[in-house]
Residue frames as a rotation matrix with the C-alpha (Angstrom) as fourth column:
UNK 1
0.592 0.806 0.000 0.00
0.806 -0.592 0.000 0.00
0.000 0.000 -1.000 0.00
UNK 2
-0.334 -0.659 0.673 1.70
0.410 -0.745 -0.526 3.30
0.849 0.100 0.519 -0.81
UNK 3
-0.853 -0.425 -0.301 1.85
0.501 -0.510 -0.700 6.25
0.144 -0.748 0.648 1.33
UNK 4
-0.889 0.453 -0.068 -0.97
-0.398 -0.690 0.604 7.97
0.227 0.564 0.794 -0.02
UNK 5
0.133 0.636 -0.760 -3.39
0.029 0.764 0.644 4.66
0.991 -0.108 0.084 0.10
UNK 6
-0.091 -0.004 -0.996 -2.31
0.940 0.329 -0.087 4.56
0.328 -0.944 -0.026 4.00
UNK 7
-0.990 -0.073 -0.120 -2.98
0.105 -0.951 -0.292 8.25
-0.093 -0.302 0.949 4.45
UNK 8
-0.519 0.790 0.326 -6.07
-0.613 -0.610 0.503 8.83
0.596 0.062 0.801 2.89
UNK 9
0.071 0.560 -0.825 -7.75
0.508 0.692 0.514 4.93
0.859 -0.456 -0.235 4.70
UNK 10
-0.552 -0.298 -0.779 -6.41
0.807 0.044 -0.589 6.66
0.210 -0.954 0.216 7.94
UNK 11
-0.961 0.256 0.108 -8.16
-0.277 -0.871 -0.406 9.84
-0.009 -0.420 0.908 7.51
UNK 12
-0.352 0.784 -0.511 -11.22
-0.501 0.303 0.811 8.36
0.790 0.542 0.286 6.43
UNK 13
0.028 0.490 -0.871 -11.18
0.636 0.664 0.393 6.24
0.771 -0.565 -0.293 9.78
UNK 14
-0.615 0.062 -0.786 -11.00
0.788 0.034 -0.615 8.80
-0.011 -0.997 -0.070 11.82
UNK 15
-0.733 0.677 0.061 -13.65
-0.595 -0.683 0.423 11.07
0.328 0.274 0.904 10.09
UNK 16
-0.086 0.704 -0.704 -15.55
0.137 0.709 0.692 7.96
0.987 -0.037 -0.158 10.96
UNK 17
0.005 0.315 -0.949 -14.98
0.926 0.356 0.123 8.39
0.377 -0.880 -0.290 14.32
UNK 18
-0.819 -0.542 0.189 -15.60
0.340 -0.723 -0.602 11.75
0.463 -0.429 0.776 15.24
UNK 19
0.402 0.859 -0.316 -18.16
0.799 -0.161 0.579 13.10
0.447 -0.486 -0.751 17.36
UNK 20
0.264 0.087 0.961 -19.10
-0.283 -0.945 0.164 16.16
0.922 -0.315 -0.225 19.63
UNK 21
0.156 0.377 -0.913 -17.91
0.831 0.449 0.327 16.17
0.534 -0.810 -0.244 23.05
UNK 22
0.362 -0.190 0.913 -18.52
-0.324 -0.944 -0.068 18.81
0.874 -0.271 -0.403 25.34
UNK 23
-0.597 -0.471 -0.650 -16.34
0.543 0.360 -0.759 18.93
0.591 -0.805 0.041 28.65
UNK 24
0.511 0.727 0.459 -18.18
-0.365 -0.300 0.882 19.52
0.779 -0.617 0.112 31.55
UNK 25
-0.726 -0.450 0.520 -18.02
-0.672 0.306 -0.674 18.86
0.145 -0.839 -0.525 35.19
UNK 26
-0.643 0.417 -0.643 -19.81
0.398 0.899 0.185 15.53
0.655 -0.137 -0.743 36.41
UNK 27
0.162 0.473 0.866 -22.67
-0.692 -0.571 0.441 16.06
0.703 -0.671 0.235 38.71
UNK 28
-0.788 -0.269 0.554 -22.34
-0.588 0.064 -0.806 15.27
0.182 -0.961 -0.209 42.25
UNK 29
0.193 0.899 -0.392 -24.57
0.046 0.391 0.919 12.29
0.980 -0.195 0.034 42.91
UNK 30
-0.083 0.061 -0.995 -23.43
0.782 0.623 -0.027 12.19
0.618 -0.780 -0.099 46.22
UNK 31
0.584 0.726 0.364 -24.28
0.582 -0.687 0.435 15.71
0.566 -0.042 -0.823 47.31
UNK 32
0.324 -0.707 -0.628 -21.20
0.926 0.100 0.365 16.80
-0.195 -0.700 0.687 48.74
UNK 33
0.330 0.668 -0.667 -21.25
0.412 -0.737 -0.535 19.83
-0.849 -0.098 -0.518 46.95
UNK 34
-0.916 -0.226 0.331 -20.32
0.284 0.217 0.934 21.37
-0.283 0.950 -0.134 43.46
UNK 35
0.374 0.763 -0.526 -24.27
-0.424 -0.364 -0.829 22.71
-0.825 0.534 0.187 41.96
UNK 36
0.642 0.052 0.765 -23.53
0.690 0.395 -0.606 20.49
-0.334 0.917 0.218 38.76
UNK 37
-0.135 -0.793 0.594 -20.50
0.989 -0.072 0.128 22.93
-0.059 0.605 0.794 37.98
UNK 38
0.856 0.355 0.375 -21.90
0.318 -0.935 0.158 26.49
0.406 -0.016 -0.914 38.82
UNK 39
-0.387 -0.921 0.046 -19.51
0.389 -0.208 -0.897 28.74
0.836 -0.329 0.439 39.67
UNK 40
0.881 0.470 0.052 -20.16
0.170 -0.419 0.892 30.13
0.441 -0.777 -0.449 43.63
UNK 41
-0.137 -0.492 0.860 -18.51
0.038 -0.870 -0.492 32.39
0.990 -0.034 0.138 45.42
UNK 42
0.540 0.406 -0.737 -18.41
0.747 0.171 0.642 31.07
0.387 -0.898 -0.211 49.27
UNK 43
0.336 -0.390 0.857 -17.46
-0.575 -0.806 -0.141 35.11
0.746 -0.445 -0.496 51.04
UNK 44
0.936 0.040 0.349 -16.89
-0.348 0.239 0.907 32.91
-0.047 -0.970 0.237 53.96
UNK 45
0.669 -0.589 0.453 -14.26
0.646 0.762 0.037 30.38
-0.367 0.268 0.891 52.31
UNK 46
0.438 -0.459 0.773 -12.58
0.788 -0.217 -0.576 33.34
0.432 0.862 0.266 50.45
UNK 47
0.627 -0.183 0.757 -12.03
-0.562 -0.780 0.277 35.95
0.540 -0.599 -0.591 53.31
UNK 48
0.624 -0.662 0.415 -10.34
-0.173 0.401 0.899 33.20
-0.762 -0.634 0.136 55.43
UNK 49
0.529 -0.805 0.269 -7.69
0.846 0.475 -0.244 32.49
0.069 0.356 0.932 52.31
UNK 50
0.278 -0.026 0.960 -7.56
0.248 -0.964 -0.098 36.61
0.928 0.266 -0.262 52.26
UNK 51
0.605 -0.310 0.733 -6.92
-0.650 -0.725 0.230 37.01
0.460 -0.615 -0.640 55.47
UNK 52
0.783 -0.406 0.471 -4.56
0.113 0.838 0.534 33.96
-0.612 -0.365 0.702 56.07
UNK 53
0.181 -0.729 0.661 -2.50
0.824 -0.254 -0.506 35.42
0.536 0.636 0.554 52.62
UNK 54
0.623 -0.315 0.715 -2.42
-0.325 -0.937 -0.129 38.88
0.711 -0.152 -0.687 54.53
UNK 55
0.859 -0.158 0.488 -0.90
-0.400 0.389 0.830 36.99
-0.321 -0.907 0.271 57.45
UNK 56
0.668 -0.676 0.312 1.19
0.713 0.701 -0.009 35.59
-0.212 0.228 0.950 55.88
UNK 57
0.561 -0.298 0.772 2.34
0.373 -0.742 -0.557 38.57
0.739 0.600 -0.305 54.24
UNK 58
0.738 -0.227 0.636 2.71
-0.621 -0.599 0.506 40.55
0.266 -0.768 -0.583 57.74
UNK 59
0.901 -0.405 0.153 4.54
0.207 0.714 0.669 37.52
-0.380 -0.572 0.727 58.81
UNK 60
0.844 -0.288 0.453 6.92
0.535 0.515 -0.669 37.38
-0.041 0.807 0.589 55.91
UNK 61
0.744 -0.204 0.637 7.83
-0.043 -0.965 -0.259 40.98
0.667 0.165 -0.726 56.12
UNK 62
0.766 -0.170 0.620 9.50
-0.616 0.084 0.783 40.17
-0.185 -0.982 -0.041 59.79
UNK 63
0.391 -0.133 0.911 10.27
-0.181 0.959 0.217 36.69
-0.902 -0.249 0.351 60.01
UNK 64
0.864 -0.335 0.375 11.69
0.414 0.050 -0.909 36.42
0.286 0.941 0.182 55.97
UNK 65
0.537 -0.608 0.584 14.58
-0.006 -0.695 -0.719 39.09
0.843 0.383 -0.377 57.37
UNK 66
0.957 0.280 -0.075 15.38
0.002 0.251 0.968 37.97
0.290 -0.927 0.239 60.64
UNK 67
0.402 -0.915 -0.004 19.09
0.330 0.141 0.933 36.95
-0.854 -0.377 0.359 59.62
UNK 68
0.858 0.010 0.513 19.89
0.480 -0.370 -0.796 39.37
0.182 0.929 -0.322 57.37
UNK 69
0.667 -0.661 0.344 22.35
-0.730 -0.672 0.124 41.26
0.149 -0.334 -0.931 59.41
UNK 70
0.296 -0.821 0.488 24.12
-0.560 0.265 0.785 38.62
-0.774 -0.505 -0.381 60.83
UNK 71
0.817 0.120 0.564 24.19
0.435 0.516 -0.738 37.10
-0.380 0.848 0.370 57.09
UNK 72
0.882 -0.284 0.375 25.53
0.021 -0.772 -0.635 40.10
0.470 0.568 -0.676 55.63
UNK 73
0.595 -0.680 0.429 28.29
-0.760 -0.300 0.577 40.60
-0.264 -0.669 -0.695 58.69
UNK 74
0.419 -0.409 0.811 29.17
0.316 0.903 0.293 36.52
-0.852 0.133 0.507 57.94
UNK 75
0.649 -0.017 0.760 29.87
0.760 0.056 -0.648 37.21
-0.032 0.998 0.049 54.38
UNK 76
0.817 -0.332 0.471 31.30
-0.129 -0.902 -0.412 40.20
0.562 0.276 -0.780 54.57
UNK 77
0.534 -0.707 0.463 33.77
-0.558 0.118 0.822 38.76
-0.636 -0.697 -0.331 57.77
UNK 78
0.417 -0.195 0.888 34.64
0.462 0.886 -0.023 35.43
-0.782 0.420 0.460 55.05
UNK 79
0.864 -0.051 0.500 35.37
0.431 -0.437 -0.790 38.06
0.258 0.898 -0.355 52.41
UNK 80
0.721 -0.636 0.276 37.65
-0.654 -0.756 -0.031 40.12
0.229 -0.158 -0.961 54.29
UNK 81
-0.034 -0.955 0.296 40.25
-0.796 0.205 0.570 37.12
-0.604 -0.216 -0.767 55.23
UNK 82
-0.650 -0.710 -0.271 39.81
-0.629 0.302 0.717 35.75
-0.427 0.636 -0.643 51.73
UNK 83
-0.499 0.502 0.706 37.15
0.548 0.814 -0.191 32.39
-0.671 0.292 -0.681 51.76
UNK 84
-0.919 0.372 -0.133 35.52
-0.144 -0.002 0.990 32.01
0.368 0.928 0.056 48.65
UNK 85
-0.751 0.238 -0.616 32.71
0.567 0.711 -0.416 31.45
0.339 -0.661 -0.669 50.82
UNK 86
-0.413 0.229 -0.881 32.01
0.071 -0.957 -0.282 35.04
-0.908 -0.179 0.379 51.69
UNK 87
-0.873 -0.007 -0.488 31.12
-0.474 -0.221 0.852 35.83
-0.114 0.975 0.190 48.08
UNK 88
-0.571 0.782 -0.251 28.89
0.342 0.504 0.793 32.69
0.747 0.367 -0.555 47.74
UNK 89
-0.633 0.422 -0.649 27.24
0.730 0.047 -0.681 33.59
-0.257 -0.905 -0.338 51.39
UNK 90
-0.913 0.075 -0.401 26.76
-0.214 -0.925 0.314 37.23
-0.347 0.373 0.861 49.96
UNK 91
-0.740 0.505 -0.444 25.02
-0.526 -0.023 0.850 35.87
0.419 0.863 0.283 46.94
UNK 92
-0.800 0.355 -0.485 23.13
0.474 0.869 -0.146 33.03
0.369 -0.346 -0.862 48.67
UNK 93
-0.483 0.514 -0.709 21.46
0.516 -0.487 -0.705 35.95
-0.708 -0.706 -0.030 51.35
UNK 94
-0.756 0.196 -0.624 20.98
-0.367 -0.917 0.157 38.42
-0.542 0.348 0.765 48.45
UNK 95
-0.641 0.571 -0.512 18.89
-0.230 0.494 0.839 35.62
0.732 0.655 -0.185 46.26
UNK 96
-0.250 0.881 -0.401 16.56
0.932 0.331 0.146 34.91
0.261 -0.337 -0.904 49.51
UNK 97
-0.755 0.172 -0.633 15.99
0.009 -0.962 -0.272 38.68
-0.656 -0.210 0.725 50.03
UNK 98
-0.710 0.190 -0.678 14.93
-0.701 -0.280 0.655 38.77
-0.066 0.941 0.333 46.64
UNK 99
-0.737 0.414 -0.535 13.07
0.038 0.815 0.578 35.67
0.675 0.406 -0.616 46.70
UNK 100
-0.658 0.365 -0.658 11.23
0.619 -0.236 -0.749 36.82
-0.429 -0.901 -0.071 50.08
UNK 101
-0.837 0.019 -0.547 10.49
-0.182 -0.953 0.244 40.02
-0.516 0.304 0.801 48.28
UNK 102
-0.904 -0.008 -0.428 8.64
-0.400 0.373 0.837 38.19
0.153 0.928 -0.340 45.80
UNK 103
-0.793 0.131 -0.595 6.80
0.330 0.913 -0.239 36.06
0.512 -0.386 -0.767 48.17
UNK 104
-0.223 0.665 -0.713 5.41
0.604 -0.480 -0.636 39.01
-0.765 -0.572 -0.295 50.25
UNK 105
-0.709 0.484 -0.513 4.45
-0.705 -0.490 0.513 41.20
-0.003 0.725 0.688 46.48
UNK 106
-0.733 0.498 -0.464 2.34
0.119 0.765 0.633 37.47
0.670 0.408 -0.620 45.98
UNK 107
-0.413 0.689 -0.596 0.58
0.902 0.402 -0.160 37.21
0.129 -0.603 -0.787 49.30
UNK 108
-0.502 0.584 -0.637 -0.36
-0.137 -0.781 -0.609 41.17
-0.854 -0.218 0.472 49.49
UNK 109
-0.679 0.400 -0.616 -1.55
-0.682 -0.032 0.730 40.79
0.272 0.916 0.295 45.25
UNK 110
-0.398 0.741 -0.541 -3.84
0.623 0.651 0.435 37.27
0.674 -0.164 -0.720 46.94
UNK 111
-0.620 0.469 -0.629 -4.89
0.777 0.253 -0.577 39.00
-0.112 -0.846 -0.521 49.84
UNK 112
-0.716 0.343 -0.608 -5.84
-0.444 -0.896 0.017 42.64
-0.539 0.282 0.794 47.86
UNK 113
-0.708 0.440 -0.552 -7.28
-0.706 -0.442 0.553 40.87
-0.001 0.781 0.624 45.60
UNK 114
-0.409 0.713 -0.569 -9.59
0.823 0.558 0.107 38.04
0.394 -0.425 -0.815 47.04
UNK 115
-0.510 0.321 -0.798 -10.55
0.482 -0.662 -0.574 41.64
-0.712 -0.678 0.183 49.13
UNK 116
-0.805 -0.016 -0.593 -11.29
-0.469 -0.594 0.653 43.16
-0.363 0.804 0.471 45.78
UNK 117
-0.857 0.300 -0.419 -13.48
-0.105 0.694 0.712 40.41
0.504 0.655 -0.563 44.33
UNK 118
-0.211 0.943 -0.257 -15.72
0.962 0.247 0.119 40.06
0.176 -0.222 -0.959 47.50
UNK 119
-0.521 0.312 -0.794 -16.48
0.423 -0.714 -0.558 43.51
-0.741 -0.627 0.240 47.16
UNK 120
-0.949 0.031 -0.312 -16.69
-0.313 -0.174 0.934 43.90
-0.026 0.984 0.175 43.69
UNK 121
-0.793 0.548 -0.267 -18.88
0.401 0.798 0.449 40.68
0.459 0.249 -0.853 43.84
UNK 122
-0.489 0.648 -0.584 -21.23
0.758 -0.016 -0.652 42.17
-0.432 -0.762 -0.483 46.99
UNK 123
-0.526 0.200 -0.827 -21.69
-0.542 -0.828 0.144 45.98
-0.656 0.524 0.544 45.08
UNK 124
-0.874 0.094 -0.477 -22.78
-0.441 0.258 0.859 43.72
0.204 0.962 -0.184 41.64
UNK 125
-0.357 0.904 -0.237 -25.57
0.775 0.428 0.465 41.86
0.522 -0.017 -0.853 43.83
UNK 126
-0.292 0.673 -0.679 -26.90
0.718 -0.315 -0.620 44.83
-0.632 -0.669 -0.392 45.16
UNK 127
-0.617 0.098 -0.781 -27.15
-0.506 -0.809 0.298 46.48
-0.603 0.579 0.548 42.21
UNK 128
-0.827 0.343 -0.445 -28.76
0.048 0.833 0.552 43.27
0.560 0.435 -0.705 40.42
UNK 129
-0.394 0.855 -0.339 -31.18
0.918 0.345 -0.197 43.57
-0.051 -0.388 -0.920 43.35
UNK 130
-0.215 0.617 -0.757 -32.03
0.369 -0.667 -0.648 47.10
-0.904 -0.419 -0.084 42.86
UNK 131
-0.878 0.229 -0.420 -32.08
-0.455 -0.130 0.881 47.03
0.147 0.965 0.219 38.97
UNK 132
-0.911 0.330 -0.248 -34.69
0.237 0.910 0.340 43.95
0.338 0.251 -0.907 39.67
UNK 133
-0.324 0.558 -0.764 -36.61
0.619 -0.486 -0.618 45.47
-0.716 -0.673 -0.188 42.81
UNK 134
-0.389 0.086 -0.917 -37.14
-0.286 -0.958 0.032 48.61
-0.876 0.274 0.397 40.24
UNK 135
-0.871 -0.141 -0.470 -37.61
-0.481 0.053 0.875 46.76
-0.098 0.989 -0.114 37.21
UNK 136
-0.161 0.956 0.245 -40.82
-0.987 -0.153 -0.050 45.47
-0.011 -0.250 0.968 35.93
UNK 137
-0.160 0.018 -0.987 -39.85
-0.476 0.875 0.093 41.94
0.865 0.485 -0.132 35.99
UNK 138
-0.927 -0.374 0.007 -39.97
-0.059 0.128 -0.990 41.66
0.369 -0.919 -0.141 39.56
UNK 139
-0.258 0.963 0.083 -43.60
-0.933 -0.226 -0.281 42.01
-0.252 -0.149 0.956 39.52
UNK 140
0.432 -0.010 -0.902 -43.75
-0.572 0.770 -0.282 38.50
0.697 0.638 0.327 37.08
UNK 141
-0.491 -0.632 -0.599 -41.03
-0.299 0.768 -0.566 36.69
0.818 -0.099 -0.567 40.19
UNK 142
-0.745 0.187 0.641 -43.41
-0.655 -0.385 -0.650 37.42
0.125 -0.904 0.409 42.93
């Protein structure tokens, strides 16, 4: 069979097999929760990661720098009678500074914004209820 002949039989079987599938989440038969894939917004579940990332954060700030001085002094003592040591110590302190830094920009950028969202989110249903309340469809849910 040439190349061709084994190309086109191959497309041909899998034109045969194609079909639609949409991805989806599975419903929950066991009721554990999930709404069949709705997104929801527990304020309850999302303020405690928000205020557990700000914590962290406050922590970080502190506790992340603790042995910075006496880093810096090490390194800087190892440098001055030569070890190659001093240098790497230097570089070692200056990459977890930097990596710290990072760490506490992350947990203030989760904890602003998870703060951001359930306000955003609260403002959007009270407008929704006073577009509705005002609107004449509200007459039609009653």
């Amino acid at each position: 069979m040439s190349f061709d002949e084994e190309w086109s039989a191959a497309r041909a079987t899998a034109a045969a097999n194609v079909s639609m599938r949409l991805n989806h989440v599975p419903m929950d038969p066991g009721g554990s929760g999930g709404g069949g894939g709705d997104l929801e917004l527990n304020q309850d579940h999302i303020g405690a990661i928000g205020s557990e990332a700000f914590k962290l954060h406050s922590r970080l700030q502190t506790d992340g720098k603790h042995a910075a001085t006496a880093t810096t002094e090490a390194a800087g003592a190892l440098t001055k009678e030569n070890f190659a040591s001093g240098a790497a110590l230097a570089k070692v302190n200056s990459t977890w500074e930097s990596q710290v830094k990072t760490l506490v920009a992350a947990c203030a950028n989760i904890s602003n914004g998870l703060n951001y969202s359930l306000k955003s989110h609260a403002q959007d249903e009270q407008q929704l209820q006073a577009d509705f309340t005002a609107s004449a469809i509200d007459k039609y849910l009653k």
